[in-house]
N, CA, C and O atoms as CSV, one atom per row, in Angstrom:
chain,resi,resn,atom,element,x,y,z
A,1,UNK,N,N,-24.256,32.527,-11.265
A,1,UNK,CA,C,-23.269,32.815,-10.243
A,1,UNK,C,C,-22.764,34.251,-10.424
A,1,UNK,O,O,-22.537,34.728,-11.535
A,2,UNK,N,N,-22.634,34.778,-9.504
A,2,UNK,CA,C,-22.150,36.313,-9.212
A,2,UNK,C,C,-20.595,36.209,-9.552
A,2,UNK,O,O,-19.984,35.140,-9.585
A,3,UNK,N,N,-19.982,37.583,-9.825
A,3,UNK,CA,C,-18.625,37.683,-10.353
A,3,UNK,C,C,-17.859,37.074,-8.755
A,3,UNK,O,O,-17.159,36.066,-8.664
A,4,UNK,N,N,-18.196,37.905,-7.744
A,4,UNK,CA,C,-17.363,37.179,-6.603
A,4,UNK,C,C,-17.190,36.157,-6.258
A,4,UNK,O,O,-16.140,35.814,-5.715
A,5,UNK,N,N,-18.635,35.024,-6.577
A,5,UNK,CA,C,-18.815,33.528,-6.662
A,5,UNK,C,C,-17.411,33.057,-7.500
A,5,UNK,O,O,-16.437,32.459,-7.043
A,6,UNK,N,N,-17.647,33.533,-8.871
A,6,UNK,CA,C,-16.732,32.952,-9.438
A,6,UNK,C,C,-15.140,32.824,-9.493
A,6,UNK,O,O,-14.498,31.842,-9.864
A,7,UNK,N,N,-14.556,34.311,-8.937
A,7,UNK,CA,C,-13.447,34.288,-7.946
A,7,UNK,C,C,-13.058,33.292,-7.180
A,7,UNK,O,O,-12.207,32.408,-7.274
A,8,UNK,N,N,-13.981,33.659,-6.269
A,8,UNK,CA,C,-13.802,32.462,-5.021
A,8,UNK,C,C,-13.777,30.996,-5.404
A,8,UNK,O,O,-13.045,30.220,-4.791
A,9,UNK,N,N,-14.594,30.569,-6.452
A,9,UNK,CA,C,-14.136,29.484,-6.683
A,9,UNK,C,C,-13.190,28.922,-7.762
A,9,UNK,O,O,-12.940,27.774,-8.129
A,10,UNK,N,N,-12.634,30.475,-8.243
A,10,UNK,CA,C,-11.359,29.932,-9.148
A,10,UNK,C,C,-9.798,30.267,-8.130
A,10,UNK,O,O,-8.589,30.247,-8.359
A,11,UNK,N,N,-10.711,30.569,-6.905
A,11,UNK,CA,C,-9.301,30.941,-5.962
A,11,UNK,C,C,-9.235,29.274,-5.567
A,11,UNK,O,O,-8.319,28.541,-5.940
A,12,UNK,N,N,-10.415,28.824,-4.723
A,12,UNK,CA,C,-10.013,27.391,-4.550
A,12,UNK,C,C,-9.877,26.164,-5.319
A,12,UNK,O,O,-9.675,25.044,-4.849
A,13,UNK,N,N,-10.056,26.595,-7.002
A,13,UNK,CA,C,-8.962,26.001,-8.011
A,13,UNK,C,C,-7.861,25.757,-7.647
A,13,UNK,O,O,-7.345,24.640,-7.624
A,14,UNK,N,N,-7.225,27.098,-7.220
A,14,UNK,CA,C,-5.925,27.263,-7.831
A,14,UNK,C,C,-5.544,26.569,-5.773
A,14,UNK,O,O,-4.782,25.617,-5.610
A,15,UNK,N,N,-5.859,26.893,-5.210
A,15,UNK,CA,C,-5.617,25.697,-3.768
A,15,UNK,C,C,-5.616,24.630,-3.908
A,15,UNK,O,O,-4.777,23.994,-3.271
A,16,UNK,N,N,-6.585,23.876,-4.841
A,16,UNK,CA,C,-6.449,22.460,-4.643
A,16,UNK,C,C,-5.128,22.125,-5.371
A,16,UNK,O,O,-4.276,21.361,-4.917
A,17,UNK,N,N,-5.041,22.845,-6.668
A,17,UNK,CA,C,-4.029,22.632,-7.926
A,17,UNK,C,C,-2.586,22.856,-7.093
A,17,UNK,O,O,-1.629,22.312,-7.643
A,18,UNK,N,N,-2.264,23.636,-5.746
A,18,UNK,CA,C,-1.583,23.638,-5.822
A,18,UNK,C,C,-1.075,22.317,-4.827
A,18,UNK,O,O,-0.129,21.575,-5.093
A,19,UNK,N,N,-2.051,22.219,-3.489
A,19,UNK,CA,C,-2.119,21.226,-2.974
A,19,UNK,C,C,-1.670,19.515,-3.533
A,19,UNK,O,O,-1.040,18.675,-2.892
A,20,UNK,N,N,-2.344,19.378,-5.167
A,20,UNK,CA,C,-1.953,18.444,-5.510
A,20,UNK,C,C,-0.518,18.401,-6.217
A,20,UNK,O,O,-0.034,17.315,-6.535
A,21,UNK,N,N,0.393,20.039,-6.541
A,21,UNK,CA,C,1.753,19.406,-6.588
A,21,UNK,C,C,2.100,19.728,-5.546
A,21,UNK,O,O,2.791,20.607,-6.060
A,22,UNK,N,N,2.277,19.849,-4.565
A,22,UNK,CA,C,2.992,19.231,-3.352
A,22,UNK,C,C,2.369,17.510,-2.915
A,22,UNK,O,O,2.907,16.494,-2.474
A,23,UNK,N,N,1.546,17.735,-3.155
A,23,UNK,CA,C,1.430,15.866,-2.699
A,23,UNK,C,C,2.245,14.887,-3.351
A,23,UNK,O,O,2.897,13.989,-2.817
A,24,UNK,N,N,2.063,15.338,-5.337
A,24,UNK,CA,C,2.790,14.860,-6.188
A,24,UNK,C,C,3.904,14.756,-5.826
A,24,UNK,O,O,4.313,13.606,-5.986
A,25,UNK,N,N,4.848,15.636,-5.262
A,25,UNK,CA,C,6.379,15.695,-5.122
A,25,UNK,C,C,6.334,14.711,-3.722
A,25,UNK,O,O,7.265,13.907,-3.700
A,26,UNK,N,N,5.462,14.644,-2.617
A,26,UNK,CA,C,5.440,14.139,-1.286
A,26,UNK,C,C,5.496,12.703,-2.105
A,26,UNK,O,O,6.563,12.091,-2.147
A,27,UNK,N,N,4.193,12.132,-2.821
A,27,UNK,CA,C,4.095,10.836,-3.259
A,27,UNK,C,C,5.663,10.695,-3.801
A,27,UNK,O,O,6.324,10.024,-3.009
A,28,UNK,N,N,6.492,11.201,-5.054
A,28,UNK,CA,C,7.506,10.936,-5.359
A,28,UNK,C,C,8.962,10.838,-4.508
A,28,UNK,O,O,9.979,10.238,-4.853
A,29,UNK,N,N,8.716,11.657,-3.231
A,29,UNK,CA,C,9.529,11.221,-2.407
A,29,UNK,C,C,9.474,9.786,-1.666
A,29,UNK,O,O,10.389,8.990,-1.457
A,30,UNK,N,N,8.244,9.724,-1.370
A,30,UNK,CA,C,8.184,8.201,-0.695
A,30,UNK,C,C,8.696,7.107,-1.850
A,30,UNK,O,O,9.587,6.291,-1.619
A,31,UNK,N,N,8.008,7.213,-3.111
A,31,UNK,CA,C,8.454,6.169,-3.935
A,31,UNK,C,C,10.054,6.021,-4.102
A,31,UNK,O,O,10.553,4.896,-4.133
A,32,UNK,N,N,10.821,7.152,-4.205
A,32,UNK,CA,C,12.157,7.206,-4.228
A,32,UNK,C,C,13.116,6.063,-3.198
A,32,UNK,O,O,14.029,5.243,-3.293
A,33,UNK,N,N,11.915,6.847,-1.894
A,33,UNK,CA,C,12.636,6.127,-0.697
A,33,UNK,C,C,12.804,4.427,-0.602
A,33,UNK,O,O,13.759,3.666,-0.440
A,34,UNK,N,N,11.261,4.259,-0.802
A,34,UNK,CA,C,11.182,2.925,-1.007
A,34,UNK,C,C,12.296,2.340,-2.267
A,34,UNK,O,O,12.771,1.212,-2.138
A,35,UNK,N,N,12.598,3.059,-3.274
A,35,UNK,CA,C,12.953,2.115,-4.528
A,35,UNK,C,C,14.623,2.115,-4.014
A,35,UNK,O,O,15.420,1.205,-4.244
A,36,UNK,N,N,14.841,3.067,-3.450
A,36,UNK,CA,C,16.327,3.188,-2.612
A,36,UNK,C,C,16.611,2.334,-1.700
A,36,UNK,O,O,17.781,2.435,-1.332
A,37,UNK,N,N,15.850,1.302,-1.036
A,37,UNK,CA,C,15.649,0.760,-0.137
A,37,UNK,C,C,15.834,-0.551,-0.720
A,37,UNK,O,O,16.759,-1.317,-0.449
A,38,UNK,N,N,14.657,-0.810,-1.742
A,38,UNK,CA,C,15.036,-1.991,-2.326
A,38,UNK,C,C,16.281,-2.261,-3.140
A,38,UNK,O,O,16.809,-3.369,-3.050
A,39,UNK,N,N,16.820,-1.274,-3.973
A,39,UNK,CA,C,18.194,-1.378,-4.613
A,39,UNK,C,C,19.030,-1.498,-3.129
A,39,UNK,O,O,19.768,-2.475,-3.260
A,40,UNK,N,N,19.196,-0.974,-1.926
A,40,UNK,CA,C,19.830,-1.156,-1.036
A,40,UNK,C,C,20.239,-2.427,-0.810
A,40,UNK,O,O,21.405,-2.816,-0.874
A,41,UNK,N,N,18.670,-3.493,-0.379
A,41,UNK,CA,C,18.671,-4.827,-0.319
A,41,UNK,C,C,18.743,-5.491,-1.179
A,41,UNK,O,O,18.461,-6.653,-0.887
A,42,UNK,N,N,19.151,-5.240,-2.770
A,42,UNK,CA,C,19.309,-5.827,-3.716
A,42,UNK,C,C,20.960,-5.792,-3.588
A,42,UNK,O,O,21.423,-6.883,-3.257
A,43,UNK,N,N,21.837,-4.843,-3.770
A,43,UNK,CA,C,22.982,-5.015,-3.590
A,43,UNK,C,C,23.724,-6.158,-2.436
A,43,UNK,O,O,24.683,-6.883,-2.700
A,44,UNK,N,N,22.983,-6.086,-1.096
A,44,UNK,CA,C,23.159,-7.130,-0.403
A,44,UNK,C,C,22.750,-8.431,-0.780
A,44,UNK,O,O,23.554,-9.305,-0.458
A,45,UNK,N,N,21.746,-8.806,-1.359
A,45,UNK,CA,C,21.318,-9.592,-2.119
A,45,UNK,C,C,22.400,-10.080,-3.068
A,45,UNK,O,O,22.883,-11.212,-3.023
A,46,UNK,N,N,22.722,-9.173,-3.892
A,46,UNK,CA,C,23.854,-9.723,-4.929
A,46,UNK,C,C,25.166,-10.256,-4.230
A,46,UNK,O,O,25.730,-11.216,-4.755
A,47,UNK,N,N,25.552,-9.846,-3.383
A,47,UNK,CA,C,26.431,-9.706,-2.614
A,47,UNK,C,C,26.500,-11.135,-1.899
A,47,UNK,O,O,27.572,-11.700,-1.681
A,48,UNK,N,N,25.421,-11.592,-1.602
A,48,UNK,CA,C,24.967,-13.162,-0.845
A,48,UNK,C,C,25.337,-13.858,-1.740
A,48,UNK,O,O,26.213,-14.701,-1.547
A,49,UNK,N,N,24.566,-13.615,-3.343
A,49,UNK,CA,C,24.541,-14.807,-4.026
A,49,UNK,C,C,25.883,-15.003,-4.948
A,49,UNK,O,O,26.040,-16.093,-5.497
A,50,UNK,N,N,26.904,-13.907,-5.135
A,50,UNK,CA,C,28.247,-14.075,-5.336
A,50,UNK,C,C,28.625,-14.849,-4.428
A,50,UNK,O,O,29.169,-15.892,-4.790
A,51,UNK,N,N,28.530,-14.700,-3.596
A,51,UNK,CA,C,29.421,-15.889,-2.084
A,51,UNK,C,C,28.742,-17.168,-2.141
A,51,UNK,O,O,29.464,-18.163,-2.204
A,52,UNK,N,N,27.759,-17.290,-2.134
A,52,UNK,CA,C,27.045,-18.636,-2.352
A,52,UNK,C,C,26.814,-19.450,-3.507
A,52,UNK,O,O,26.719,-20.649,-3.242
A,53,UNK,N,N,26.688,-19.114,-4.802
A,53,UNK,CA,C,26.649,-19.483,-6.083
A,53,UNK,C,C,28.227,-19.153,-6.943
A,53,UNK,O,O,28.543,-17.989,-7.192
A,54,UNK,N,N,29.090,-20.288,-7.323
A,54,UNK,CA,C,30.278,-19.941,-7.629
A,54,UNK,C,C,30.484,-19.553,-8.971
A,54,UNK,O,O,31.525,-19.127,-9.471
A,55,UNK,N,N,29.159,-19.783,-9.612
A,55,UNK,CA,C,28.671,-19.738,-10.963
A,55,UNK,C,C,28.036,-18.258,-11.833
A,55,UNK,O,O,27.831,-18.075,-13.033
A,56,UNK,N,N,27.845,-17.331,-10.603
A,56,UNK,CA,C,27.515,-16.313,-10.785
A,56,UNK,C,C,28.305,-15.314,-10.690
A,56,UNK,O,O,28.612,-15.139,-9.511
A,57,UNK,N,N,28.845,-14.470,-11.484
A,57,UNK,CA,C,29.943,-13.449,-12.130
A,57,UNK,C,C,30.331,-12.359,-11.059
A,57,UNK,O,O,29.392,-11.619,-10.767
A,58,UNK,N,N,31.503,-12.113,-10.424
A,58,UNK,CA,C,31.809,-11.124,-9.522
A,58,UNK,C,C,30.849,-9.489,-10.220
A,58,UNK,O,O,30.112,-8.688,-9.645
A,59,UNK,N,N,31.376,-9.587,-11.785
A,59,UNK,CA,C,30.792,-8.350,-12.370
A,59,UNK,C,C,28.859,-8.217,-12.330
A,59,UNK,O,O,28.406,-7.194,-12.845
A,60,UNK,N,N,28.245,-8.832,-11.970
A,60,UNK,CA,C,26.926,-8.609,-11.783
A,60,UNK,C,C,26.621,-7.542,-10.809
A,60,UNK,O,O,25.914,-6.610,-11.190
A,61,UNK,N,N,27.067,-7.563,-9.600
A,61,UNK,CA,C,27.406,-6.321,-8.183
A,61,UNK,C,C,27.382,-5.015,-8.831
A,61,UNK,O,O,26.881,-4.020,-8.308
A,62,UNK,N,N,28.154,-5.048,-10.438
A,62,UNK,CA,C,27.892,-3.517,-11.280
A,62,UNK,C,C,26.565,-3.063,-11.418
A,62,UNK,O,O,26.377,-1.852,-11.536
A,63,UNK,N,N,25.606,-3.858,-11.422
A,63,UNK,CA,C,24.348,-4.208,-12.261
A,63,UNK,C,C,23.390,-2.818,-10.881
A,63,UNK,O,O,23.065,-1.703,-11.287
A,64,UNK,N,N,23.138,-3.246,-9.444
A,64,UNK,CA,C,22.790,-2.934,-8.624
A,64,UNK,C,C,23.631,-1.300,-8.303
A,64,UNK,O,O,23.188,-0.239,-7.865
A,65,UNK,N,N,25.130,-1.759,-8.795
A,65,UNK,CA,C,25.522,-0.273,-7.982
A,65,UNK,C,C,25.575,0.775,-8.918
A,65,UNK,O,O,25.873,1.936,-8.636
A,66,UNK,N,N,25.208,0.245,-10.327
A,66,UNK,CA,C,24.857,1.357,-11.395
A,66,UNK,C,C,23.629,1.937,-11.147
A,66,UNK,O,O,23.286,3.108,-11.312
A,67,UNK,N,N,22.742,0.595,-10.560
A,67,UNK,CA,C,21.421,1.943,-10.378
A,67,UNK,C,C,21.284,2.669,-9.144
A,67,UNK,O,O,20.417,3.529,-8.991
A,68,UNK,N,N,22.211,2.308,-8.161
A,68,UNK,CA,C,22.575,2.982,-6.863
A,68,UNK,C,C,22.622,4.695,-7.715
A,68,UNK,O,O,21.854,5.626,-7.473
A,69,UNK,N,N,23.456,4.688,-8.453
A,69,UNK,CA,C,24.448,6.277,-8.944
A,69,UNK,C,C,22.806,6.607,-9.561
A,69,UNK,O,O,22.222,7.629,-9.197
A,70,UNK,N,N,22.152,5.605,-10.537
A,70,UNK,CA,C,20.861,6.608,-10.988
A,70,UNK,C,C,20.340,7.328,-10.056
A,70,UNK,O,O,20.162,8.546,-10.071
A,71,UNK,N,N,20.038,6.424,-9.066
A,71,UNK,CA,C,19.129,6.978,-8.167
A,71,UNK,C,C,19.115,8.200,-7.096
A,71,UNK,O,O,18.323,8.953,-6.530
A,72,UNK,N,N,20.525,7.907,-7.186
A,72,UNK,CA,C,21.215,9.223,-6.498
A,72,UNK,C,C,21.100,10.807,-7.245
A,72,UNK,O,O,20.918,11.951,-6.827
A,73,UNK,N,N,21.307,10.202,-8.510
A,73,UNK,CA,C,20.808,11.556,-9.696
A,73,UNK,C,C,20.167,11.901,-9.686
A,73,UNK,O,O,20.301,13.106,-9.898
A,74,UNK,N,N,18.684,11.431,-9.456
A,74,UNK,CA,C,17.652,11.441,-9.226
A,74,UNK,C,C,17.372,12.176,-8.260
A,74,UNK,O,O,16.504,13.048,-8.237
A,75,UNK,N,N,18.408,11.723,-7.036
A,75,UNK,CA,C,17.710,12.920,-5.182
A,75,UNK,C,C,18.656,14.055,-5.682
A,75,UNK,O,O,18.372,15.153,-5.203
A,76,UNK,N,N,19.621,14.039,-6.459
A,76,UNK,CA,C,20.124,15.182,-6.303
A,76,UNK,C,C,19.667,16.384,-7.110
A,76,UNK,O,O,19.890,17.589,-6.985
A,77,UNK,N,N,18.611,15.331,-8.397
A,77,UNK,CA,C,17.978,16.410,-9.467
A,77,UNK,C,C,16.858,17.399,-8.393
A,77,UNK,O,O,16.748,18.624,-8.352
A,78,UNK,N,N,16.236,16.505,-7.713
A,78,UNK,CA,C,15.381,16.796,-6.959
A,78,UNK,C,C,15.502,17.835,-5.562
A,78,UNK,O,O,14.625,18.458,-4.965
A,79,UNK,N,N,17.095,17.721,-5.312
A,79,UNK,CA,C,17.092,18.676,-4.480
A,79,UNK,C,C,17.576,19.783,-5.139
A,79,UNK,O,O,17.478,20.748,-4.381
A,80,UNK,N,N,18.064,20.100,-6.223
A,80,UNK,CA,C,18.410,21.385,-6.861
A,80,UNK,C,C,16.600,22.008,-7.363
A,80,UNK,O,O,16.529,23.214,-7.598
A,81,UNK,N,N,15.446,21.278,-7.478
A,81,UNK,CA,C,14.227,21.459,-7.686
A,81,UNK,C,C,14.019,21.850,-6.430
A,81,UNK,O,O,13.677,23.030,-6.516
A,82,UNK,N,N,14.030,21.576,-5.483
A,82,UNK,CA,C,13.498,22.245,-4.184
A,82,UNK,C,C,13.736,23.359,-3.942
A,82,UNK,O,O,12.932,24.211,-3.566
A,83,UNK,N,N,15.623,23.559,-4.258
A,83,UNK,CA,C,15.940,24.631,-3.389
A,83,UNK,C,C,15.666,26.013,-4.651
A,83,UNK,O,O,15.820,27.209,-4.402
A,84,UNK,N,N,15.310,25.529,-5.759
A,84,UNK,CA,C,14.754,26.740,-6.589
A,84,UNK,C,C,13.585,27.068,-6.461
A,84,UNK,O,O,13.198,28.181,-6.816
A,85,UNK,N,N,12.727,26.096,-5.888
A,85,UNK,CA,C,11.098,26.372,-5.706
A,85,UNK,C,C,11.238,26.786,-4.252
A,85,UNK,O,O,10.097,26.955,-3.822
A,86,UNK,N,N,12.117,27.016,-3.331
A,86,UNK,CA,C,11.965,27.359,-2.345
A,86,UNK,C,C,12.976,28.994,-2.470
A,86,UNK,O,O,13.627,29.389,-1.502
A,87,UNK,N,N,12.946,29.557,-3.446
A,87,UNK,CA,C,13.125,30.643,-3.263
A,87,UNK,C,C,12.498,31.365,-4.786
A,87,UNK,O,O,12.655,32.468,-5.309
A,88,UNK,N,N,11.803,30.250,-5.127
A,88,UNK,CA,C,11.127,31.148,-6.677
A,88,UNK,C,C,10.661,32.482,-6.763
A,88,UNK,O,O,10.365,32.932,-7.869
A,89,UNK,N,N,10.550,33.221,-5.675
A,89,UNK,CA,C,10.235,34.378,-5.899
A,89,UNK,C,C,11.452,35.330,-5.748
A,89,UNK,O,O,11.287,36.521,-6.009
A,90,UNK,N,N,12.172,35.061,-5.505
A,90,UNK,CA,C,13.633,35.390,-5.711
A,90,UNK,C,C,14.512,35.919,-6.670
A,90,UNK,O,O,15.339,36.825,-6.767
A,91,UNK,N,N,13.871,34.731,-7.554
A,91,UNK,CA,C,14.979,34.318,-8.388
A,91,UNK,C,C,14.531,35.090,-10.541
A,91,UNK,O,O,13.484,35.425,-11.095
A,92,UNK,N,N,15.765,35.035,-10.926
A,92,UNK,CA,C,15.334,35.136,-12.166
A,92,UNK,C,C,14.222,34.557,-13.361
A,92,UNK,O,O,13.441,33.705,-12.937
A,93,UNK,N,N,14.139,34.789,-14.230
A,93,UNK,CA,C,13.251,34.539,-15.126
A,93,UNK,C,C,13.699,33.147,-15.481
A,93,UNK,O,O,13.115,32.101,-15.195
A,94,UNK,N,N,15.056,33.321,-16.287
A,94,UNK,CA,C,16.118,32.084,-16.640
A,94,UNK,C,C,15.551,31.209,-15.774
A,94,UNK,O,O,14.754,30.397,-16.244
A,95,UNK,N,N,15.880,31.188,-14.140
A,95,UNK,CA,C,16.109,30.071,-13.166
A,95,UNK,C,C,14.521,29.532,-13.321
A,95,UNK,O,O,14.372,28.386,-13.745
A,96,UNK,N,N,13.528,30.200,-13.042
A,96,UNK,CA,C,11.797,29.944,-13.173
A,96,UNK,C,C,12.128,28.660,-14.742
A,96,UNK,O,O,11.473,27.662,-15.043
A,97,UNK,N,N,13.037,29.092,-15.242
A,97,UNK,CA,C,12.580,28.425,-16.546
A,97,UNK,C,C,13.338,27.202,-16.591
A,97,UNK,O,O,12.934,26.267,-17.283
A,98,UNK,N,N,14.456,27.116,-15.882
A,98,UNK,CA,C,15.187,25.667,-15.527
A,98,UNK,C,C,14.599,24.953,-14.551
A,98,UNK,O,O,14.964,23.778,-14.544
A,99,UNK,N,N,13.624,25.321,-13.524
A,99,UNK,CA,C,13.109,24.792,-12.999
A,99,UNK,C,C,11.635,24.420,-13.211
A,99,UNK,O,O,11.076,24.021,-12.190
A,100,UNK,N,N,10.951,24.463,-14.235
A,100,UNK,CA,C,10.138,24.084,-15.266
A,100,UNK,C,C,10.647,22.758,-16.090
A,100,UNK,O,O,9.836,21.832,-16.116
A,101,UNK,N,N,11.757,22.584,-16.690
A,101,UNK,CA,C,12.238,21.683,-17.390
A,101,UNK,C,C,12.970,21.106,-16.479
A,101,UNK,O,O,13.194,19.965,-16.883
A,102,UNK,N,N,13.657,21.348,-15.070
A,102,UNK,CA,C,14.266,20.207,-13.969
A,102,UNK,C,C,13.062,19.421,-13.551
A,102,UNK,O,O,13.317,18.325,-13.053
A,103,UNK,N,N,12.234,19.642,-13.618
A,103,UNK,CA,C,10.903,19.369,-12.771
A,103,UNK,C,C,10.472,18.402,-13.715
A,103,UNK,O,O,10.380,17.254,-13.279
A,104,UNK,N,N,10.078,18.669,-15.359
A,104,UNK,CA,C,9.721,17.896,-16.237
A,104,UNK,C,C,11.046,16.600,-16.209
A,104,UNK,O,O,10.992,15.402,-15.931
A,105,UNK,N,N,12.088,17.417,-16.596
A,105,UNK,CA,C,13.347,16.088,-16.693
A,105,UNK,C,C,13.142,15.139,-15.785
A,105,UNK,O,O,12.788,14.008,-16.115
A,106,UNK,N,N,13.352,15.517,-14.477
A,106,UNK,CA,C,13.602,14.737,-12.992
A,106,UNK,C,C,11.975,14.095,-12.655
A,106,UNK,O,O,11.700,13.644,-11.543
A,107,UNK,N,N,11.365,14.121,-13.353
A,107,UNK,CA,C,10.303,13.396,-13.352
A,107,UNK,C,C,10.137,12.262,-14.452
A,107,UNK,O,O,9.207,11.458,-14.388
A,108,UNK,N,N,10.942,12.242,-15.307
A,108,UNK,CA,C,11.273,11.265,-16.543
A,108,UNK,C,C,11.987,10.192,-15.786
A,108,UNK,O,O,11.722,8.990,-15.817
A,109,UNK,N,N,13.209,10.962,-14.901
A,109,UNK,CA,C,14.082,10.364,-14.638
A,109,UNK,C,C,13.884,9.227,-13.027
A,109,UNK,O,O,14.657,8.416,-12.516
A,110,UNK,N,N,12.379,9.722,-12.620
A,110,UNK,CA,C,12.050,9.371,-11.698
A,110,UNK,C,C,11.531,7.943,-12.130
A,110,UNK,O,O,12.063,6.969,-11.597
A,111,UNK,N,N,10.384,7.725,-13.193
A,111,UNK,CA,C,9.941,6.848,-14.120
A,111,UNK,C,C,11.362,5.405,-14.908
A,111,UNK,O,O,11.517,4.206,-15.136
A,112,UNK,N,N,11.930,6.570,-14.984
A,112,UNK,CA,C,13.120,5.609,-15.310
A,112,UNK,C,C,13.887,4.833,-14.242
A,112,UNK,O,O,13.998,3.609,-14.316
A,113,UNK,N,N,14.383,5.505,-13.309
A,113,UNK,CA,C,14.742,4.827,-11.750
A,113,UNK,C,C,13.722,4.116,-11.165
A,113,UNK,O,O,14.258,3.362,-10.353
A,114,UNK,N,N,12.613,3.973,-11.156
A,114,UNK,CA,C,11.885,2.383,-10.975
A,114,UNK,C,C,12.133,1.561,-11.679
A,114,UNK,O,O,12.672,0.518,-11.309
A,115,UNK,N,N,11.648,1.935,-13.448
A,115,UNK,CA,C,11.974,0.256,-14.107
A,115,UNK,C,C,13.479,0.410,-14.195
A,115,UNK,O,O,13.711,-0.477,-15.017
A,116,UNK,N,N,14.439,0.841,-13.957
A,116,UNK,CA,C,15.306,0.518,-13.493
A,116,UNK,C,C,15.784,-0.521,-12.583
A,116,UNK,O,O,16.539,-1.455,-12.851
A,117,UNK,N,N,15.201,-0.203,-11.401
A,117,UNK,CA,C,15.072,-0.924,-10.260
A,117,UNK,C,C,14.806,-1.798,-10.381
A,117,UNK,O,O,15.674,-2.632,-10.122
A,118,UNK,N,N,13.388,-2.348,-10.874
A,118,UNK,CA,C,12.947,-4.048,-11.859
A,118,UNK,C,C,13.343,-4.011,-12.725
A,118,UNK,O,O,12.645,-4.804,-13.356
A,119,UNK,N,N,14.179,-3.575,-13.489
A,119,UNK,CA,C,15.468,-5.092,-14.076
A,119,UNK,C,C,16.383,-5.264,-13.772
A,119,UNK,O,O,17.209,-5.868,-14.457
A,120,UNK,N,N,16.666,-4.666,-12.284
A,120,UNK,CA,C,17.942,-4.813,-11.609
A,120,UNK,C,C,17.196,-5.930,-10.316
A,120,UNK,O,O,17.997,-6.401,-9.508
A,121,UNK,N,N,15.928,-6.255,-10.187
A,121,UNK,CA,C,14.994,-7.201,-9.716
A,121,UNK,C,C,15.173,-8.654,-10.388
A,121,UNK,O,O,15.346,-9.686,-9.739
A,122,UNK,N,N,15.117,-8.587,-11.513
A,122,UNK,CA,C,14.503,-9.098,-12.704
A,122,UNK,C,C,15.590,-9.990,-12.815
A,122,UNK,O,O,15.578,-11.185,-12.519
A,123,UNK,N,N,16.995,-9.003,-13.481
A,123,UNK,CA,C,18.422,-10.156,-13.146
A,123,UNK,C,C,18.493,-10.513,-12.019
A,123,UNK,O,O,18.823,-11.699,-12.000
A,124,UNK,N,N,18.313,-9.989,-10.744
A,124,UNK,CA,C,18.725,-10.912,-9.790
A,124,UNK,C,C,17.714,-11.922,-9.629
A,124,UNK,O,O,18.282,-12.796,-8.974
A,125,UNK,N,N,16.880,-12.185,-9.791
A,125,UNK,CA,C,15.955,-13.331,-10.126
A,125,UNK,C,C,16.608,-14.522,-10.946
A,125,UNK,O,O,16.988,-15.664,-10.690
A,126,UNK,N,N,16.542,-13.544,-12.262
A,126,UNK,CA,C,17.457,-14.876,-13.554
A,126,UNK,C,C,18.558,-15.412,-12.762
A,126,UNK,O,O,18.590,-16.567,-12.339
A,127,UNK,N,N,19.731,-14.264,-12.521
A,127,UNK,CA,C,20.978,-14.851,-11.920
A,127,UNK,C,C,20.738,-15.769,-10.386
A,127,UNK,O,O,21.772,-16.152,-9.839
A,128,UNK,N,N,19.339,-16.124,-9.685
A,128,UNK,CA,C,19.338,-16.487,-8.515
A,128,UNK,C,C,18.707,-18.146,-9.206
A,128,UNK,O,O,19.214,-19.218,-8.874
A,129,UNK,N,N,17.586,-18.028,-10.151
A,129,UNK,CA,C,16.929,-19.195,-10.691
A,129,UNK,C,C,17.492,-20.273,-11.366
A,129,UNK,O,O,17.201,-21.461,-11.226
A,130,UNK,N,N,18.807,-19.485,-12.544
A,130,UNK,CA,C,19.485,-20.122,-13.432
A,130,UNK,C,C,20.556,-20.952,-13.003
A,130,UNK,O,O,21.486,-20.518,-12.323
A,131,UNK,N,N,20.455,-22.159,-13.386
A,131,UNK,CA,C,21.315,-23.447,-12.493
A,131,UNK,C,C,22.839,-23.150,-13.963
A,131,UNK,O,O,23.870,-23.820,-13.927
């Protein structure tokens, strides 16, 4: 392969590479949405089975609206990640470098706000099964 060959195809490396983190962040938005959705209908959920089961603890409703606040941490880690990658050329060295480790963090934290979500599934199951 010729030197220009090899250019060209380390230019459309670096296209696909980049293509796949924006999808990455696209895929992590949908999952967000969805897991926001289900904690949504889980809180209503809890909310039913306090009124209907007299046996089941007013304090469980904490259980759902604690991971409400994760999850919210979560869109908000994510929008301070946007609005630095949407002016990265802008910006300082420092900021390039918090948004390297927001990106790593808020992706931990993304992992964590699902299984979050299933064992906030998980008790409302136990608390719906358990006589």
């Amino acid at each position: 392969m010729t030197e220009q060959e090899l250019k060209d195809m380390d230019l459309r490396w670096e296209r696909i590479e980049e293509s796949g983190i924006a999808d990455t962040q696209k895929y992590f938005d949908r999952m967000h949405d969805k897991v926001f959705s289900l904690n949504n209908l889980l809180i209503a959920a809890y909310f039913a089975l306090i009124a209907i089961r007299k046996d089941v603890p007013n304090w469980s409703l904490v259980i759902p609206s604690l991971n409400s606040v994760l999850l919210l941490y979560v869109d908000y880690r994510m929008l301070v990640r946007a609005r630095i990658q949407g002016n990265i050329t802008k910006v300082d060295a420092e900021t390039r470098e918090k948004y390297g480790s927001l990106q790593t963090g808020t992706n931990l934290y993304s992992l964590l706000s699902i299984f979050s979500t299933l064992a906030v599934l998980l008790i409302f199951g136990y608390f719906l099964l358990s006589t």
